[in-house]
C-alpha positions in Angstrom: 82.4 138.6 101.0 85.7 140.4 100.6 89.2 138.7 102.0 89.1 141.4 104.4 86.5 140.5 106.3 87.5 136.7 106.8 87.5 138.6 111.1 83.9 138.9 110.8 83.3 135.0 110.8 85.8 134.6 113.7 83.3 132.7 116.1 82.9 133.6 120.4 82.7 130.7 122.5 78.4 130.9 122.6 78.3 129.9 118.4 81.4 127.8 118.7 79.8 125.6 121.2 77.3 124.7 118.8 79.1 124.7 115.9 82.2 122.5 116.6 80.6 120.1 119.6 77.4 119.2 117.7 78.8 116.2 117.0 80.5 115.3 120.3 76.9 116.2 122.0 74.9 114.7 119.6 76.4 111.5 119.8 74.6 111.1 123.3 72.0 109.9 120.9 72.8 107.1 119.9 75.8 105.7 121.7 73.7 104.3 124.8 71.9 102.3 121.7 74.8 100.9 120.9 75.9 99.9 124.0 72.4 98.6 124.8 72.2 96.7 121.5 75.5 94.8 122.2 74.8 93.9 125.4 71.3 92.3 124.5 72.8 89.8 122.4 73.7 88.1 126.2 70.3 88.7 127.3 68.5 91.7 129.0 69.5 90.8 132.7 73.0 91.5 131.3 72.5 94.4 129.9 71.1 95.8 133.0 74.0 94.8 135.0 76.9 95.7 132.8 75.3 99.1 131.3 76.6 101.3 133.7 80.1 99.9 134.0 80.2 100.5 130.0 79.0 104.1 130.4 81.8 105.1 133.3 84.0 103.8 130.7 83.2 105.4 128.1 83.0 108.6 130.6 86.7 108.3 131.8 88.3 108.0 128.0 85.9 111.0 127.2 87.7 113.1 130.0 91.1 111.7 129.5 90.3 112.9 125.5 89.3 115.6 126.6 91.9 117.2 128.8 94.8 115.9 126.3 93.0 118.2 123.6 93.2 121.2 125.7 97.1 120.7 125.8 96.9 120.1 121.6 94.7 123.4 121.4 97.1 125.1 123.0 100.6 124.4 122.0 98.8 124.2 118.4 96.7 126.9 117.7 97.0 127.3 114.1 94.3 124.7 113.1 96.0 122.0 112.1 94.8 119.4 115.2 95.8 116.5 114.9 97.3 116.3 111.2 99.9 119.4 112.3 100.7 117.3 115.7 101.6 114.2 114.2 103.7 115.7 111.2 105.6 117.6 113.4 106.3 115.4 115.9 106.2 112.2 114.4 106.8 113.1 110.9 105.1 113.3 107.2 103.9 109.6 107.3 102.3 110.0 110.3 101.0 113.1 109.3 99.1 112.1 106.8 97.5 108.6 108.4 96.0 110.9 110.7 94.8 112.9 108.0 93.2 110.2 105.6 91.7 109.1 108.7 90.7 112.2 109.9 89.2 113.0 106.9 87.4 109.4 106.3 86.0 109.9 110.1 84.1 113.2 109.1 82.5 111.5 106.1 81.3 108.7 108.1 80.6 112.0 110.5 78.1 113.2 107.9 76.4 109.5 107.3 75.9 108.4 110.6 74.3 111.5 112.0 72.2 112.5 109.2 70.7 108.8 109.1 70.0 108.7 113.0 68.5 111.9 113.2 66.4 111.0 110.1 65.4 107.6 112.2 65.4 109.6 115.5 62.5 112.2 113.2 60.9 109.1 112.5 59.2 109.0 116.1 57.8 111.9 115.8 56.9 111.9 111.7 56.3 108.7 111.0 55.5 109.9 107.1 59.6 109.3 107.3 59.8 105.5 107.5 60.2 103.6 105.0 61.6 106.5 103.3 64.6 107.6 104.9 67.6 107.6 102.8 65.8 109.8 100.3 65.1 112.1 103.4 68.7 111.9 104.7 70.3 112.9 101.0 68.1 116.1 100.7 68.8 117.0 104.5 72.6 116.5 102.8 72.2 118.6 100.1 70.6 121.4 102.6 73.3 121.8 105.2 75.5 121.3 102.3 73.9 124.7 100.5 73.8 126.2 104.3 77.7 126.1 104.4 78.7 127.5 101.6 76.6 130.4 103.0 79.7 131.1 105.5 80.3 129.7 108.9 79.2 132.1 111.1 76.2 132.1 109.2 75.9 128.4 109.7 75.9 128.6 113.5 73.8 131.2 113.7 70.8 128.5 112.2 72.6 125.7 114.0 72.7 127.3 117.9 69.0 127.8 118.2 68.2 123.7 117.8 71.5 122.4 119.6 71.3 124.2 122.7 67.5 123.4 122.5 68.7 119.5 122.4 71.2 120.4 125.7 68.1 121.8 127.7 65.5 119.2 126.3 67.9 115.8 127.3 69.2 117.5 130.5 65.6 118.4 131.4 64.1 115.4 130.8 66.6 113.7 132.7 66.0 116.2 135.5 62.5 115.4 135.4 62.9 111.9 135.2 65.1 111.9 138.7 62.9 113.8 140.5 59.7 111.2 139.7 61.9 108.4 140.5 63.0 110.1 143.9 59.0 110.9 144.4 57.7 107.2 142.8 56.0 108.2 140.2 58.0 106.9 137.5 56.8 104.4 135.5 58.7 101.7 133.6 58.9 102.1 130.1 56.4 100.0 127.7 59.1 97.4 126.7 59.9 96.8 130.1 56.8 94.4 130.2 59.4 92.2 126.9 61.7 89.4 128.0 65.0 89.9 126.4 66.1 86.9 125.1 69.8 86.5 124.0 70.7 85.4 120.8 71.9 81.8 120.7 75.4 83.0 120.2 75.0 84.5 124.0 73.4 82.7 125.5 76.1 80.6 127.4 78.8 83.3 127.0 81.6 82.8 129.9 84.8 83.6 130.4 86.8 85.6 127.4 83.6 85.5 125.2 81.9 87.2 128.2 84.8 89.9 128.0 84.8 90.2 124.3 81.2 91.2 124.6 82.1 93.9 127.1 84.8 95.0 124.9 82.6 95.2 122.0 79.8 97.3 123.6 83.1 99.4 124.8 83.7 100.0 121.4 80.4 101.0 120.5 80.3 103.5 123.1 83.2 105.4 122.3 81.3 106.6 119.7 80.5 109.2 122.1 84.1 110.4 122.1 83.6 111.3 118.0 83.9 115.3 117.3 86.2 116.0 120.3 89.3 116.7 117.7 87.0 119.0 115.7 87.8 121.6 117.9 91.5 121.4 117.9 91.1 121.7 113.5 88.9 125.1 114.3 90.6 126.7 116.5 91.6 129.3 113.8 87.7 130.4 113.4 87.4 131.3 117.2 87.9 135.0 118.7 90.4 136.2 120.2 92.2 134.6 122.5 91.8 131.6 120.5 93.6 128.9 122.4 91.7 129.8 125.2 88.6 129.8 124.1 89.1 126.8 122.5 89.8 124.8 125.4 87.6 126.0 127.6 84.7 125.3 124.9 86.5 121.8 124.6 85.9 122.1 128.6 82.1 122.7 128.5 81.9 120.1 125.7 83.5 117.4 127.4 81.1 118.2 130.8 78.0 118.9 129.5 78.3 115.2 127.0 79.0 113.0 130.0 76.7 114.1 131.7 73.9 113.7 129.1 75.6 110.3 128.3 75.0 108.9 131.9 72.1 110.1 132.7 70.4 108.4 129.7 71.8 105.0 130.9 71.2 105.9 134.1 67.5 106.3 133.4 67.1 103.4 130.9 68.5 101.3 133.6 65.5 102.6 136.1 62.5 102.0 133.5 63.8 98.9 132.4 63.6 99.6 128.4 64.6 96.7 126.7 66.4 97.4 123.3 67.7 94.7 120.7 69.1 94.8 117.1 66.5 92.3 116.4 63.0 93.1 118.5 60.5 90.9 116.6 62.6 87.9 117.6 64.3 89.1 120.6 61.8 90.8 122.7 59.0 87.9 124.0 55.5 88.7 125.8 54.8 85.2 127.8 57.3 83.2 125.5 55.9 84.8 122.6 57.8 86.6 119.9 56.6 90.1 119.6 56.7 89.5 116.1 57.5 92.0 112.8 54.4 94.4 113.9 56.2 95.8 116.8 57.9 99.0 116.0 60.9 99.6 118.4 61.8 103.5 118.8 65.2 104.7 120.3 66.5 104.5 123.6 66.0 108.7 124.1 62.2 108.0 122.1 61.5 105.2 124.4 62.3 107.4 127.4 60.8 110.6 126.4 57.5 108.7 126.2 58.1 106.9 129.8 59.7 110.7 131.6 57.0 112.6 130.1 53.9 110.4 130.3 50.4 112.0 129.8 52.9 115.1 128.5 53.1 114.5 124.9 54.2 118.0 124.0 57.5 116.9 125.8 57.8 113.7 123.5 57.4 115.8 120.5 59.7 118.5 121.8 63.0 115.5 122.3 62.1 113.9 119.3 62.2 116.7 116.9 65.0 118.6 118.9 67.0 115.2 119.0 66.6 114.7 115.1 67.8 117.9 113.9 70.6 117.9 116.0 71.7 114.6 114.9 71.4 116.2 111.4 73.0 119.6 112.8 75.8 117.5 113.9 77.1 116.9 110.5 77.8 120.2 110.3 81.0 119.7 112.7 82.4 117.6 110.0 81.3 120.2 107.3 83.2 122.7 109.1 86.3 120.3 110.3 86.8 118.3 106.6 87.2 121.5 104.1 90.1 123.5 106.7 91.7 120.0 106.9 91.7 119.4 103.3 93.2 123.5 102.6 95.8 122.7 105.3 96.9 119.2 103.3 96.6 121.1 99.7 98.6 123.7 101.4 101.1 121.1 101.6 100.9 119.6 98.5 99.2 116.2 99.5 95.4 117.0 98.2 94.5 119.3 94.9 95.1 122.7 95.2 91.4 123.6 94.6 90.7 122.6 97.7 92.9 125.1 99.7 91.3 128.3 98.2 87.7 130.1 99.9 84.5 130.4 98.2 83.1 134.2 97.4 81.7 133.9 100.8 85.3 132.9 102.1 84.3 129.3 102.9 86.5 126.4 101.7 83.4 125.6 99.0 85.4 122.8 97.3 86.1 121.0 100.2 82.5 121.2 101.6 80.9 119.7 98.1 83.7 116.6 98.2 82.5 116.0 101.8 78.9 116.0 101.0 79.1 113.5 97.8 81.1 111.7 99.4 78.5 111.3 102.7 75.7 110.9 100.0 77.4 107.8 98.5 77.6 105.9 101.8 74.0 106.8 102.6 72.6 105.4 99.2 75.4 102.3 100.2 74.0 101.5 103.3 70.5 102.7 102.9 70.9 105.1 105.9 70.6 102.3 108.0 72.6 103.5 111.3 73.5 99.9 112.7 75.4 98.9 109.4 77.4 102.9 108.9 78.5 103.0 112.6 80.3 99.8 112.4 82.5 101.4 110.2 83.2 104.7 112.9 84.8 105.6 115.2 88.2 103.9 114.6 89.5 106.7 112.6 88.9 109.1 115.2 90.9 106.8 117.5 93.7 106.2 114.9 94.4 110.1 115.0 93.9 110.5 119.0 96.8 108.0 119.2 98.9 109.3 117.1 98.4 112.8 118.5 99.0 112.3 121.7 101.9 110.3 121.3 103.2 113.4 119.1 102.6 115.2 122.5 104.6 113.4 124.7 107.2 114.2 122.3 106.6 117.9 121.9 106.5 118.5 125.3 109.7 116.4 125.2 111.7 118.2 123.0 111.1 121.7 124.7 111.6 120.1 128.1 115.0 119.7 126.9 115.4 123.2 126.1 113.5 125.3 129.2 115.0 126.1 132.2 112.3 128.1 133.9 111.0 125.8 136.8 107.6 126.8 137.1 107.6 126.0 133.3 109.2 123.0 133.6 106.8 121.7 135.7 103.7 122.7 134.2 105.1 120.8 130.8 105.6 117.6 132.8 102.0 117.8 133.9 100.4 118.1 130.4 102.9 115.3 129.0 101.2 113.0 131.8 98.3 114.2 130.7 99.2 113.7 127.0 101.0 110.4 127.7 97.6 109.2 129.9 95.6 110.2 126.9 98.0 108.5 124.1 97.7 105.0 126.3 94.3 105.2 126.6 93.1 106.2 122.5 96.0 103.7 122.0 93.6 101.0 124.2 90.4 101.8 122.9 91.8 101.6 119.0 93.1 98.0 119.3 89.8 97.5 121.2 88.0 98.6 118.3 90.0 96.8 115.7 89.7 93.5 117.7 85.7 94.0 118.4 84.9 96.0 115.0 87.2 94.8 112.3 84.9 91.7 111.0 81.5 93.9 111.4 82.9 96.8 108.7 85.8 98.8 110.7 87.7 97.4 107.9 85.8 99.1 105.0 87.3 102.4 107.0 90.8 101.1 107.4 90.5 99.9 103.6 89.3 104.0 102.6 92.1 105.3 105.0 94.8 103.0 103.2 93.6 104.1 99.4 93.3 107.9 100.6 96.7 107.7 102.2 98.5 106.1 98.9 96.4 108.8 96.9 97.3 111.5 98.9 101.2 110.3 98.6 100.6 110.1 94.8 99.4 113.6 94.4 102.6 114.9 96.7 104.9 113.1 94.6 103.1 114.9 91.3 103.8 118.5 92.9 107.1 117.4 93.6 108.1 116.0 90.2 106.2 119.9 88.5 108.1 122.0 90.9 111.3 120.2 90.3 110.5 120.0 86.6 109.4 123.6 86.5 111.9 125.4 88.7 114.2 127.8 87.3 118.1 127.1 86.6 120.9 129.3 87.4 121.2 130.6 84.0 120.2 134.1 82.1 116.6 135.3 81.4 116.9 135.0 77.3 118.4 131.2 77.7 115.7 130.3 79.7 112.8 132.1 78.0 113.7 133.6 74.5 113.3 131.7 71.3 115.0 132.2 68.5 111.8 132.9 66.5 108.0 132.6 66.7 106.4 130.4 63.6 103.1 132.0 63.5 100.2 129.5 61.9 96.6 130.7 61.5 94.3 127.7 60.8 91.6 128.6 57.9 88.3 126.9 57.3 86.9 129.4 54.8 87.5 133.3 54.6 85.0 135.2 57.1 85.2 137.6 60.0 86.8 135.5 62.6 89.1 134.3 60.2 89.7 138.2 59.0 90.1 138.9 63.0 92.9 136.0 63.4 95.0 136.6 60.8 95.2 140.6 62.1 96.4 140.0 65.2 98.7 136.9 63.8 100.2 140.1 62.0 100.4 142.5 64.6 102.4 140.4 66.9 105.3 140.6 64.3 106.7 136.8 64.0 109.4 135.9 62.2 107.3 133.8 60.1 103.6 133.6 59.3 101.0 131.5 57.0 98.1 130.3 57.1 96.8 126.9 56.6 93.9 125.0 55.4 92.9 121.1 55.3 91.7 119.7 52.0 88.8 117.7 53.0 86.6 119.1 49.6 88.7 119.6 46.8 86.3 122.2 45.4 85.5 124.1 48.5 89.6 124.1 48.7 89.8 125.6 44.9 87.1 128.3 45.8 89.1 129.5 49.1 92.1 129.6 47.2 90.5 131.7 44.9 88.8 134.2 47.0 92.6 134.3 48.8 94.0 135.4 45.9 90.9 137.7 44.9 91.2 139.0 47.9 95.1 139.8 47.7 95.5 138.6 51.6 99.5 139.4 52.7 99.4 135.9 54.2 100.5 133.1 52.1 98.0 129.5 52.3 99.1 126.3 52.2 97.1 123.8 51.4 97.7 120.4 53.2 96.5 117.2 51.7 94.1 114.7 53.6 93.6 111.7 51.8 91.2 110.2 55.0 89.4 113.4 55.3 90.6 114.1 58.2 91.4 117.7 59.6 92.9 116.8 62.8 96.0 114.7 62.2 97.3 116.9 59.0 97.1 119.9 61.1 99.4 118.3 64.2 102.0 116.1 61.5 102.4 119.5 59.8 102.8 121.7 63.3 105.6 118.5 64.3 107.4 119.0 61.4 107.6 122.9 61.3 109.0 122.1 65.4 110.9 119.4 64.3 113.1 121.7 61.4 113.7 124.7 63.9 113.9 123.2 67.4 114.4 126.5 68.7 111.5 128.2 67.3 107.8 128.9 69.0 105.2 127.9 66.9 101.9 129.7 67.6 98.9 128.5 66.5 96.2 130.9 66.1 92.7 128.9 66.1 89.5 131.5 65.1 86.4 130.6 67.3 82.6 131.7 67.8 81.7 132.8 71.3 77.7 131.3 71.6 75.3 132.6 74.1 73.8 129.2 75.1 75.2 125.8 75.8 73.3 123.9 73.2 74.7 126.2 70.8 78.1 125.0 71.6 77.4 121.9 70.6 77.2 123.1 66.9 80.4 125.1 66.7 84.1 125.2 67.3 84.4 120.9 68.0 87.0 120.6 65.4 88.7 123.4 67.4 88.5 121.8 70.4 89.9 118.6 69.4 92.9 120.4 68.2 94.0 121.7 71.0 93.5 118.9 72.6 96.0 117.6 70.8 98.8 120.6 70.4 98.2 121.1 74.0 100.8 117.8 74.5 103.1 119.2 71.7 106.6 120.7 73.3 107.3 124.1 71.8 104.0 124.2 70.2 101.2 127.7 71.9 97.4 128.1 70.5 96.1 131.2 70.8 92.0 131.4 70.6 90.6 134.4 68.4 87.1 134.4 69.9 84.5 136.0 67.9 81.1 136.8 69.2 77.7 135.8 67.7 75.3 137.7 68.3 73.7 135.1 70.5 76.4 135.5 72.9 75.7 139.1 73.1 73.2 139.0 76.4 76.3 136.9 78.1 79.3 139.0 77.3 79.0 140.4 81.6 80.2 136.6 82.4 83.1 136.8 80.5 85.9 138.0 82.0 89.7 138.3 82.1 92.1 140.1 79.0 90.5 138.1 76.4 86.9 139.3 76.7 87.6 143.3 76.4 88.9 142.3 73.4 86.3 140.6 71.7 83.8 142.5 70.9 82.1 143.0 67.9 83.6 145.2 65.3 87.0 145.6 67.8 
């Protein structure tokens, strides 16, 4: 796709609903899990009682969140979220611990929701179990190939299954109210289990009791993960972007929370019982269900109590329900690659990463994400329970940061505007934004107290070595630009030696070698010979020969190698011509064969390579390559391209 038509993949608010919230919504999935599976470990009675009171939590940080990013999207339009919030407001170094955190939270993105929608499948296929991280790694390498296809291209395939989740949860929670108003809904099939707590809770009181709380807390925050992708993509929605934007961080924010509680709402009612360990946990008449029972999800274990003696509706939520979990990677495979362009904009990531793909997506940025998702799958087996312990707290680390940097933007222009009406509509969002920074700022310490020990600090670890690595690679384009820049001095001082020492290197007389010392010759250097390595002595004395039969206008020199080696007498003897004219340019003209396949390459043109391997660190030192085609290499000369191949053809 041509630069000019980056408009057409400019996104209206129906495909950027699915394309930037799939996460956010998605994590409806399996954030009432997690808040169930902490709360069994004091027992099922407990969970039962305390479920709800978890969920309204989680609820009010998601709407605080929520209407602090619709200030961010707005006063920051240009998709920099969080990273450009905290760097302006708070500085560089806050900057970029938002950014390694940012960009550590969307590979943990990737992991966690490709490996719960391949366990969430798994109820529906069970070919799946036992096999999922396999599974999860291929459904990896397929979103991966389906973004680098273009973004609007990507939520085109993605709308279709994520609005089908939206309808499918919301309907089956409709249904499921309406046969609980009416009386005919059953409880679900572990309802009939005893929950028994595990023997660290089972006399929990006091602060222990309230650590547990906090802990599940934590856990269900996980719902709040994927709000701040929408603040990094504002830049791919139409016209008026800001406003779209927010109110499709709006609709997000309504249509999650209410997903969120009705699934704990109507676990609550069929009394599902759900613990991290079931065959020891969960007890029929004091018995241990043992390793034969197989305990589905939360939204599994409903679908099959809502829709009972409906099975189509079970297989609809449990396919729909995988593939969005899977579908919401794709919020990270759209929010990692524009934050990593913005930070190699700025010099703190390579500057691959900051230029589009031929179909004018960030293609770079999307292939780091996706090996660096498949690592942690293969790590942790795509078991769910073990990855999410290390999410969510770098989502929290940058809402903190963020809207503290709020409170200060909206300080700094307070200072400056006199208008009333805008005045007071800037002291509202800093509430907002200063409501918003206390609570992220609550839930992260929350999470670091609850979450640390059980692998948060893997992902505080990551953020740390990313953060010193991305400092390290700042400093490098510093020390090249200041190394590189230009001084305040004339053009031929700067940029004119006093002469060019032309060298052509000589294996034996032949067509490339023919070819190299030509165009040696017709770039008119002061000085030019050519130079061969005497490795055979009698190979050497039937060149020189056939030099001087042949009456070539170059003169040889023949340099001794005692070790048989070619590469060192070759660099000593380049050195020494630098050394006597520090001024000169010595050019190194190096004759190679272009080869049609790779194998082929293999065969030719090492000793070449390992020499300008070596000049390549020689001050004052060029190598020019004279490439000469073999007629292998004649089928490939349309993938060749720039000066060099119009040039070198054969018989030019």
């Amino acid at each position: 796709m041509r630069s000019d038509r980056l408009g057409e993949t400019l996104l209206p608010k129906r495909l950027a609903l699915p394309i930037f919230a799939s996460d956010a919504l998605s994590s409806v999935a399996y954030a009432p899990d997690e808040i169930f599976l902490t709360l069994a470990i004091a027992g099922g009675a407990f969970a039962t009682t305390h479920s709800w009171q978890i969920g309204l939590g989680v609820v009010f940080v998601m709407l605080v969140v929520v209407a602090s990013y619709r200030q961010n999207v707005r006063a920051y339009p240009s998709g920099g979220g969080d990273y450009e919030v905290a760097t302006v407001n708070l500085g560089p170094r806050a900057g970029l611990t938002v950014a390694s955190s940012l960009l550590v939270d969307y590979v943990l993105t990737v992991a966690v929701s490709v490996s719960s929608g391949v366990q969430n499948a798994g109820a529906a296929l069970t070919f799946i179990r036992g096999h999922e991280m396999p599974v999860a790694v291929g459904l990896v390498v397929l979103l991966t190939a389906m973004n680098l296809r273009g973004v609007r291209e990507s939520g085109k395939a993605f709308a279709v299954p994520v609005y089908a989740f939206m309808v499918g949860i919301i309907g089956m929670a409709a249904f499921g109210f309406v046969r609980a108003a009416t009386g005919t809904l059953p409880q679900a099939q572990s309802a009939q289990f005893d929950l028994v707590p595990e023997q660290a809770g089972s006399s929990l009181a006091g602060f222990a009791m309230l650590f547990l709380l906090l802990r599940a807390f934590s856990s269900g925050c996980a719902a709040l993960t994927g709000v701040e992708a929408i603040s990094n993509g504002v830049p791919a929605f139409k016209k008026p972007k800001s406003r779209n934007a927010a109110t499709t961080l709006l609709l997000m924010g309504v249509i999650a929370v209410t997903m969120l509680m009705s699934i704990i709402t109507l676990t609550r009612m069929t009394g599902i019982r759900f613990a991290e360990d079931p065959a020891t946990q969960l007890t029929l008449n004091g018995q241990p269900v043992g390793e034969s029972y197989v305990q589905e999800t939360i939204i599994g274990q409903l679908s099959h109590t809502v829709f009972s003696g409906f099975p189509v509706g079970v297989v609809f939520i449990s396919i729909v329900t995988g593939i969005i979990l899977i579908l919401a990677a794709n919020t990270a495979f759209n929010g990692f690659p524009v934050l990593g362009s913005i930070l190699a904009k700025d010099g703190y990531l390579p500057r691959q990463l900051h230029t589009r793909g031929d179909r004018l997506a960030f293609s770079n940025g999307i292939l780091i994400l996706a090996g660096a998702a498949i690592f942690l799958i293969v790590l942790y087996d795509a078991e769910v329970t073990k990855l999410i312990q290390l999410y969510i707290v770098g989502v929290f680390v940058s809402f903190t940061l963020s809207q503290t940097g709020m409170i200060r933007h909206w300080n700094r222009h307070l200072r400056t505007e006199r208008d009333p009406k805008e005045r007071a509509r800037m002291m509202r969002s800093r509430v907002i934004n200063g409501v918003g920074a206390f609570m992220s700022g609550t839930v992260l310490l929350v999470v670091l107290a609850t979450k640390f020990v059980h692998g948060a600090g893997y992902a505080i670890a990551a953020m740390a070595v990313l953060f010193v690595i991305m400092l390290g690679i700042h400093r490098h384009y510093d020390r090249v630009r200041a190394e590189l820049a230009v001084e305040e001095s004339s053009f031929e001082d700067q940029l004119l030696p006093s002469r060019v020492h032309a060298i052509v290197l000589v294996s034996k007389i032949h067509k490339p070698t023919l070819r190299a010392l030509a165009y040696a010759r017709a770039t008119r250097p002061s000085v030019l010979e050519a130079i061969t390595v005497n490795v055979e002595p009698d190979e050497t004395r039937a060149l020189q020969a056939e030099w001087d039969r042949r009456d070539i206008p170059v003169p040889l020199k023949i340099l001794d190698s005692p070790f048989r080696e070619i590469t060192r007498p070759v660099v000593d003897y380049v050195r020494a011509a630098r050394r006597g004219n520090p001024r000169d340019v010595v050019m190194v003209y190096i004759p190679e064969y272009v080869v049609g396949a790779w194998y082929e390459q293999l065969l030719h043109n090492q000793s070449a390579l390992r020499l300008k391997g070596r000049l390549l660190f020689t001050p004052g030192v060029m190598v020019a390559s004279v490439p000469w085609q073999l007629r292998s290499a004649e089928g490939s000369e349309h993938r060749l391209d720039g000066p060099t191949a119009g040039s070198v053809r054969r018989g030019q």
